[in-house]
N, C-alpha and C positions, 0 to 999 in steps of 0.2 A: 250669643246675640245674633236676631237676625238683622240682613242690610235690609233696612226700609226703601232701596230703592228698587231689586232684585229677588230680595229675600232669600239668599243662599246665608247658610247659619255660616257664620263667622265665631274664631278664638277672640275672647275680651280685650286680651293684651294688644292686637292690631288696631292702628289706628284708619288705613281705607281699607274699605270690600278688595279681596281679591278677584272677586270675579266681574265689577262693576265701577271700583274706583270711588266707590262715594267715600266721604267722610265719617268714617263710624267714631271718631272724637268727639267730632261737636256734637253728634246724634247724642251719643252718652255724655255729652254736659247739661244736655237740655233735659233729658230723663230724670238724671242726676238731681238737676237746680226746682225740676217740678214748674217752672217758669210755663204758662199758658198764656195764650192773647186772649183770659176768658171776657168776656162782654156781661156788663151789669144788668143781672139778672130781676124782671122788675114783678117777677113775682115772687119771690124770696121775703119772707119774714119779717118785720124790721127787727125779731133782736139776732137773729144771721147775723147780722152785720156788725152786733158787738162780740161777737167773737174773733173777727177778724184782728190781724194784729196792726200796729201803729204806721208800721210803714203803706201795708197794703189801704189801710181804712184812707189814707190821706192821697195814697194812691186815687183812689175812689173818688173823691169828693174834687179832685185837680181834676181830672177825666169830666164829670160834671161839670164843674164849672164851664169847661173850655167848651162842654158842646153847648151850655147858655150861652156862651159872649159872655163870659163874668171875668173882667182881667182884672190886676191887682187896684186899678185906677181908681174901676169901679166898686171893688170892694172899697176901697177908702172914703172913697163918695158915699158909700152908704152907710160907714162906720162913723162920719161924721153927723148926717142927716139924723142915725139911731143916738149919737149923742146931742144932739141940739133937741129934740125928740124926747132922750129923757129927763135933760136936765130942765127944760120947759113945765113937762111935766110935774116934779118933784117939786117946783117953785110954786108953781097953781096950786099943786096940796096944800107945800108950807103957809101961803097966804088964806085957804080957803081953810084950814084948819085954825087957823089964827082968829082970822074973822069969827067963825062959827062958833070958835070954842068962848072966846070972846062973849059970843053975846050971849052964852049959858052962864058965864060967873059974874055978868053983870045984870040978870035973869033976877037973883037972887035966892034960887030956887038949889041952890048948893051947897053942901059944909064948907066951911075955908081950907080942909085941907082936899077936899076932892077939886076946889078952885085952884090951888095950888098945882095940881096933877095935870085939870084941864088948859090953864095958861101956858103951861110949856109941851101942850100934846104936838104943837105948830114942827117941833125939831124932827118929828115922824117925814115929814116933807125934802129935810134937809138929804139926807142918804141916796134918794133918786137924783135929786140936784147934784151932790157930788160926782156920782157916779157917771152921770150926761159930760159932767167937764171934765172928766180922766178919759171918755171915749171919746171928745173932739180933740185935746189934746195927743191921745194917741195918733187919732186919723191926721192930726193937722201936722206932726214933727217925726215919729216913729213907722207909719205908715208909707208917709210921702216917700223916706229914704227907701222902703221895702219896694215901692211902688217905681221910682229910679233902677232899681237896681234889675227888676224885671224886664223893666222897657231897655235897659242898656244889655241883658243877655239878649234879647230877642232881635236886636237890632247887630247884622253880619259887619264885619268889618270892612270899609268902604277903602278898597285901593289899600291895602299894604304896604310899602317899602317894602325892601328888601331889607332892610336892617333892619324891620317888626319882623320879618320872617328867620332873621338868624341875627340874635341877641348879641352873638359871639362876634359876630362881624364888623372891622374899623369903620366906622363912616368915611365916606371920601371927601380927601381935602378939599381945603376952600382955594380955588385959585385965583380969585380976583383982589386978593389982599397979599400984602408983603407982610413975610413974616420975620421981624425984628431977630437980627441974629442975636444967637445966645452966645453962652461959651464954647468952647471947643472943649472934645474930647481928649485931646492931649496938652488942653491948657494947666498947667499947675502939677505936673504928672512929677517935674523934677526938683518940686519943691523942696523936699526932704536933701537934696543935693547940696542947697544952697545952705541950710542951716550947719551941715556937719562939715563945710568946706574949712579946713585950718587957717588958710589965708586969710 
């Protein structure tokens, strides 16, 4: 390998350049991992992008959001608006399918069993309805948590203790209170004395 800092060829097994001191480890972790700072390339294909795997693709789409301003807030906000949105929607079908079909089978201009078909054409409407109120109720109880949970990593810790910073550590007494004496340690120690005494 050569050092990237000197470029004098170095043995694999070393971990710095001998002639330079650099770190040839991390150099061959980074080789190794294939890890790049690459930048989203915006003329690239859209189906590039389905070959990508799960981690990087979502990699991807967090990088975007964050150079919109798209925090998880705002995504909520607008997974509710898409559901108030479809479920609106779906209801104006079911009513506007009701009405319309309505006024073909009382038209007369239909067989009773194609009337039959057209009366309940209305429940075509219902499916976007439901699905409008599984996406506010997402946004409005499952999201919000997600949406907490972001703003609480993003937000640094204000003033620690020291016993946030070492778990393992007693808390210091309380001094302005008396604290009720207990038993003693060598209370009751001779107990066993008194039961086997013959007397």
């Amino acid at each position: 390998m050569f050092c990237p800092r000197c470029g004098v060829n170095q043995s694999d097994e070393l971990k710095f350049c001998k002639s330079c001191g650099a770190n040839l480890y991390a150099v061959r972790r980074v080789v190794d991992t294939k890890e790049t700072d690459e930048k989203i390339e915006r003329n690239k294909p859209w189906f590039a992008d389905m070959t990508l795997s799960d981690a990087e693709s979502r990699r991807r789409q967090e990088e975007l959001d964050h150079r919109r301003g798209i925090t998880p807030e705002i995504r909520r906000y607008n997974e509710i608006k898409g559901g108030v949105i479809t479920g609106s929607a779906g209801l104006a079908l079911a009513i506007f399918l009701s009405v319309f079909m309505q006024g073909l089978v009382l038209s007369g201009k239909v067989s009773p069993a194609a009337a039959e078909i057209l009366s309940r054409l209305w429940i075509v409407g219902v499916i976007p309805m439901f699905v409008g109120i599984a996406l506010v109720i997402n946004g409005v109880f499952v999201s919000k948590r997600l949406a907490q949970i972001a703003r609480d990593a993003a937000q640094p810790l204000s003033n620690p203790s020291e016993s946030d910073l070492n778990p393992l550590m007693i808390a210091s007494a309380e001094t302005t209170k008396f604290i009720p004496p207990g038993f003693s340690v060598t209370e009751n120690t001779t107990r066993h004395l008194k039961s086997s005494d013959p007397n």
